[in-house]
N, C-alpha and C positions, 0 to 999 in steps of 0.2 A: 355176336347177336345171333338167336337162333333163328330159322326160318317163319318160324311158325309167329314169333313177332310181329310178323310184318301184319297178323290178321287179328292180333290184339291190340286191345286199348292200352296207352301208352302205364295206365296204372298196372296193366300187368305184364309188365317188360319182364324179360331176364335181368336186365340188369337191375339192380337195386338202386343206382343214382340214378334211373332214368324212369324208374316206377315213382321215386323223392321228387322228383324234380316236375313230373305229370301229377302232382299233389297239387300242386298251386294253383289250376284249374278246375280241380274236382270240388263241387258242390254239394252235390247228393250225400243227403245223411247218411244211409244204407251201404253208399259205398265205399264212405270212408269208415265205418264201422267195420265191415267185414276185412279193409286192409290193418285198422287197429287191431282186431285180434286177432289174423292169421294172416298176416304175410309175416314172411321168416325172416327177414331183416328187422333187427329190432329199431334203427334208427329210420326206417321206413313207418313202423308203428308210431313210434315216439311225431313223427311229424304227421302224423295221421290224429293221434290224439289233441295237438297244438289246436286241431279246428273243431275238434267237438265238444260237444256241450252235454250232450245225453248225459244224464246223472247217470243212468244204469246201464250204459256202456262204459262211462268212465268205471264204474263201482265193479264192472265185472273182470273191466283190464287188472284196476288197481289188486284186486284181489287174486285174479287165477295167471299174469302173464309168469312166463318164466323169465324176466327179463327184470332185476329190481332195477334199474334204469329205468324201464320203461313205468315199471310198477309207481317209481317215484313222481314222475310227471304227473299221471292218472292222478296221485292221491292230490297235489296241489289243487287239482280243479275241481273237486270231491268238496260238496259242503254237507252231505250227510253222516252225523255224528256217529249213529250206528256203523258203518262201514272203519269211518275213524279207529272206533273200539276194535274191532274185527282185527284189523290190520295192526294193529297197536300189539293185539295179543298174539296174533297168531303167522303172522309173515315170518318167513326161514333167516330175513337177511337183518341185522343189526339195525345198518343204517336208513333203515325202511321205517324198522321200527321207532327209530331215534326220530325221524321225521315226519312220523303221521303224530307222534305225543305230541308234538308241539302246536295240535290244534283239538288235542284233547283237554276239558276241562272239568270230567267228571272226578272230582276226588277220590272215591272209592274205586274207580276204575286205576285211577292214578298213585292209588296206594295198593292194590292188588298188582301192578305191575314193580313196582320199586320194590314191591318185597321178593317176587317170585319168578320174576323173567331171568333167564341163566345167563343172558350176557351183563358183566357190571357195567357197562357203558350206560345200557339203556335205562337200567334202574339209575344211575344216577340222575338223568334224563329227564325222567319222573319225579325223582325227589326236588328237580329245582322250581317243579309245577305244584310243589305238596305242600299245603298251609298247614294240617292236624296236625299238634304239635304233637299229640300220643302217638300217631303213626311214626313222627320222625323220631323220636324217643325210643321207639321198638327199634326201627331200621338203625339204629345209631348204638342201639347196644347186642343186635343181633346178628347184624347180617356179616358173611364168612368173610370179605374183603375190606381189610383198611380204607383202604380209597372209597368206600359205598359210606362207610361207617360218618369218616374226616366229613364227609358231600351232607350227610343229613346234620351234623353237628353242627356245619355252617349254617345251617337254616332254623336250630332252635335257638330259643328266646327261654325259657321255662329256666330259671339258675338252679331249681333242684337237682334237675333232670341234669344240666352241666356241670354243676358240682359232683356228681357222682361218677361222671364219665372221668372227670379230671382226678379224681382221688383212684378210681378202680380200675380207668381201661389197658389192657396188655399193650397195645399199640402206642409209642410215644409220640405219633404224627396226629392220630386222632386226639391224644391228650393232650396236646398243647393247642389245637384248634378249639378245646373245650376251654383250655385255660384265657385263651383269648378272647373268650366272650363272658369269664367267668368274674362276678364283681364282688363272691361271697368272701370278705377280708379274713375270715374264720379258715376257710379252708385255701385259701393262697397263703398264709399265714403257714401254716400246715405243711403244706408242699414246698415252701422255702427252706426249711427247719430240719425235715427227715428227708428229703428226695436222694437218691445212690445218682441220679440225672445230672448235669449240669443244665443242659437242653432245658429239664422241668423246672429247676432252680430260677434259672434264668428269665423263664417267660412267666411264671407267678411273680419273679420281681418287679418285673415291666409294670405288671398289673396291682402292684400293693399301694397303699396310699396309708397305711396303718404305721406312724411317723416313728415311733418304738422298734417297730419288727424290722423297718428300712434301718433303723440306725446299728441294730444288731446281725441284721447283715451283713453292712459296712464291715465291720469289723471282722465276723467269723467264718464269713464263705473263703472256701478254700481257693475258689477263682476269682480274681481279680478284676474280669471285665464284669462280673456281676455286682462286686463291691464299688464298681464304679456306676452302675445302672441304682443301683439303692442310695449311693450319696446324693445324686443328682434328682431323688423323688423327695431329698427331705427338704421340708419349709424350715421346721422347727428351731429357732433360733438356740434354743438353751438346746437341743439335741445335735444342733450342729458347731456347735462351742464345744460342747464334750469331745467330739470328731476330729476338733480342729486341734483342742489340747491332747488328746490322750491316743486318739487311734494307732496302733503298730504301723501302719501301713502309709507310705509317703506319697502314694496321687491322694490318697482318700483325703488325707490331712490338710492338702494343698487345696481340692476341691471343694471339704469345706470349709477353709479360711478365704475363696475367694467370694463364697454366700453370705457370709456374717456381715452383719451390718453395725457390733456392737463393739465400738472404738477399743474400750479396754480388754476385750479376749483376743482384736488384731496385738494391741501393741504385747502383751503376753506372749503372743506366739512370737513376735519380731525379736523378743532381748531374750528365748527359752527354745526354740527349733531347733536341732540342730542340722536340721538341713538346707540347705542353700534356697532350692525351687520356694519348700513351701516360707522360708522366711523374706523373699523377694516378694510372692502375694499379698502378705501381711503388706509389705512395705506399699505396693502397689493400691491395695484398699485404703491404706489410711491415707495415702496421696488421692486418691478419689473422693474424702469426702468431703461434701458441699457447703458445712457448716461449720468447719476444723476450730477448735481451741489451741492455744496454744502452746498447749502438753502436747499436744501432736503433731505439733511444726516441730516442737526440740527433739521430738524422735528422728524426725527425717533428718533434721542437719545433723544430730548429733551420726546418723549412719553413713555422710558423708565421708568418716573417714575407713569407713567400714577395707578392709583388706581385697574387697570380691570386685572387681568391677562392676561386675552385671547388679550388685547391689546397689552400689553408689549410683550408677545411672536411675536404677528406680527413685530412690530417695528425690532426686532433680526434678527427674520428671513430676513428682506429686510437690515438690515445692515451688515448679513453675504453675502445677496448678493451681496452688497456694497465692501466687503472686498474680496474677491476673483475677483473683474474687477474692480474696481476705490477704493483701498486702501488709496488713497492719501487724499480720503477726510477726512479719519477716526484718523489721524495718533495721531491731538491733545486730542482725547476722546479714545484712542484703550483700554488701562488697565481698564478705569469705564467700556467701554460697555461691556468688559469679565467680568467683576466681576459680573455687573449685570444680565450677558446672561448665564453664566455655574455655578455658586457655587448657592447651593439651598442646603436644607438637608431633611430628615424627618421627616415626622410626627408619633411618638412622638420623639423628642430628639436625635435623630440619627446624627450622625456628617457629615458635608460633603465629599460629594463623587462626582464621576465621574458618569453619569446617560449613562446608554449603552441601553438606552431603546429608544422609541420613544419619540417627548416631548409632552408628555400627564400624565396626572394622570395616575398612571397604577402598576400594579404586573412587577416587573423589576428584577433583575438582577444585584447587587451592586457590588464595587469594593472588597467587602470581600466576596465573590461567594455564599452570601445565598441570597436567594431568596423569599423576603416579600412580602404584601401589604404595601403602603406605599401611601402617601398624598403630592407631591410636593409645596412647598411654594416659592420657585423659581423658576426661567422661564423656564432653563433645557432646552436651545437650543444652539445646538454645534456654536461656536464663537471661530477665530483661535486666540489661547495666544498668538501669537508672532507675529510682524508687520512683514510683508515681506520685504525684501532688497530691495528698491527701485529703 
């Protein structure tokens, strides 16, 4: 403490916590004005400005302190818009500027600053206060950084205006932000078809709904995760029989046999697949449906004897669904498809039993209560012994 303390007021201490701390008693507007904009501790000023209200001492800190700390406080308690703009355009420090916009609401002001302030932060700042959709249109096809360009693209609405971004822009991050807001099936269409992109391929496919272009994606995109993004957008019953029958491709075909709801293109794929996945769908759909005849019971027992395990269990399974809602179909085959669906034994040599497990291979729980590893060689899916009273 220097001597000469002793003959000042505690506001103007040496020390800087003891000038802060003699704040909490000072009243006088004047003199906390003159500690706001000249005492050399900035957190001395900053608790100085806390009590003042002066607009045009706030307006003077906000604008002339060297301190954008300080500077920040000032513009909070700033309700004149004119100083607003000021600050907006012309303060040295980014996040000065980033935070007097947020009480700026002059458009023009706000689109003069999103085009031409040199830091990208701040223009993007601006663009998220920017309604004119021509302004964000310019900023979106002009301005020198991807990240300003992506920021205005999220805020348009106009599909011209994104359709063109999406077909022309050099940046693939701002193009696929346009394709994401883009509904024009013409030109996603487009971009599925000739893109060198996966990236582009991919997110115009998300976006298609054009049941033709998804189907022919299916089948010719070179990627796989995107022929799996276009099977799963088609409804089209007759375009996804085609898919189901003829596609190269063995999720695609799986995927859509397990959308068809038209009995005779499952049982087609189920006696013609030849692969295992998608002919166990097939099996699994015509066990799902609700109204079954009884051409589509003699497919499931007749795949009873099917060689695949994992077949035979599906066929069960949709024949116990069979049997608890249209037993009638089952009545002349009910004793084989029990025999076939519950009695299995263990491996090694175990006699049969009752499986209280799931039907999987697995550590279960037999009907003599010890508890082995064990190897199912029968199918071990619950199938009710006894025909219902009809």
């Amino acid at each position: 403490m220097a001597l000469s303390d002793l003959f000042k007021p505690k506001w103007k201490h040496s020390n800087p916590d003891v000038r802060k701390a003699a704040l909490v008693n000072v009243i006088d507007s004047k003199i906390l004005a003159e500690i706001a904009i000249n005492d050399k501790d900035w957190s001395v000023r900053i608790a100085a400005i806390k009590k003042i209200t002066d607009q045009k001492i706030l307006e003077e800190v906000a604008i002339n302190d060297k301190s954008s700390k300080v500077r920040l406080i000032a513009i909070k308690k700033i309700t004149h818009k004119k100083v607003f703009i000021e600050v907006a355009k012309n303060d040295n420090e980014p996040e000065v500027r980033k935070a007097v916009i947020k009480k700026v609401t002059d458009q023009t002001v706000l689109s003069e600053i999103a085009k031409n302030d040199k830091d990208w932060s701040v223009r993007i700042a601006a663009i998220k206060k920017i309604t004119k959709q021509n302004v964000l249109a310019d900023i979106a096809k002009n301005d020198k950084d991807n990240v300003v360009r992506k920021a205005a693209v999220e805020k348009i609405t106009d599909q011209t205006v994104l359709s063109d971004i999406a077909m022309n822009e050099r940046d693939r991050t701002v193009r696929m932000a346009a394709i994401e807001k883009t509904t024009n099936q013409d030109v996603l269409a487009e971009l599925v078809k000739d893109n060198e992109y996966w990236t582009i391929r991919q997110a115009a496919t998300t976006k298609l709904t054009d049941q033709k272009v998804l189907a022919n994606v299916a089948r010719m995109d070179i990627y796989a995760q995107i022929r799996e993004i276009a099977i799963k957008g088609i409804t089209d019953q007759s375009l996804l029989a085609e898919e189901a029958m003829n596609n190269p491709h063995v999720p695609i075909r799986k995927e859509a046999v397990g959308k068809i709801t038209d009995p005779e293109v499952l049982i087609h794929v189920v006696k013609n697949d030849k692969d295992l996945e998608v002919r166990k769908t097939g099996i699994i759909s015509i066990g799902n449906l609700k109204e079954p005849i009884k051409k589509y019971a003699e497919i499931l027992i007749n795949t009873l004897d099917d060689p695949n395990k994992e077949i035979r269990k599906s066929a069960v399974i949709g024949l116990s669904n069979y049997a608890n809602h249209s037993p009638q179909l089952l009545l002349d085959n009910w004793n084989m498809i029990f025999s076939k669906a519950k009695h299995h034994e263990d491996f090694p040599g175990k006699s049969s039993h009752a499986d209280y497990s799931q039907p999987l291979d697995c550590k279960h729980v037999d009907n003599t209560k010890w508890e082995r590893e064990h190897l199912d060689i029968g199918i071990g899916v619950d199938f009710p012994e006894k025909t219902p009273k009809l």
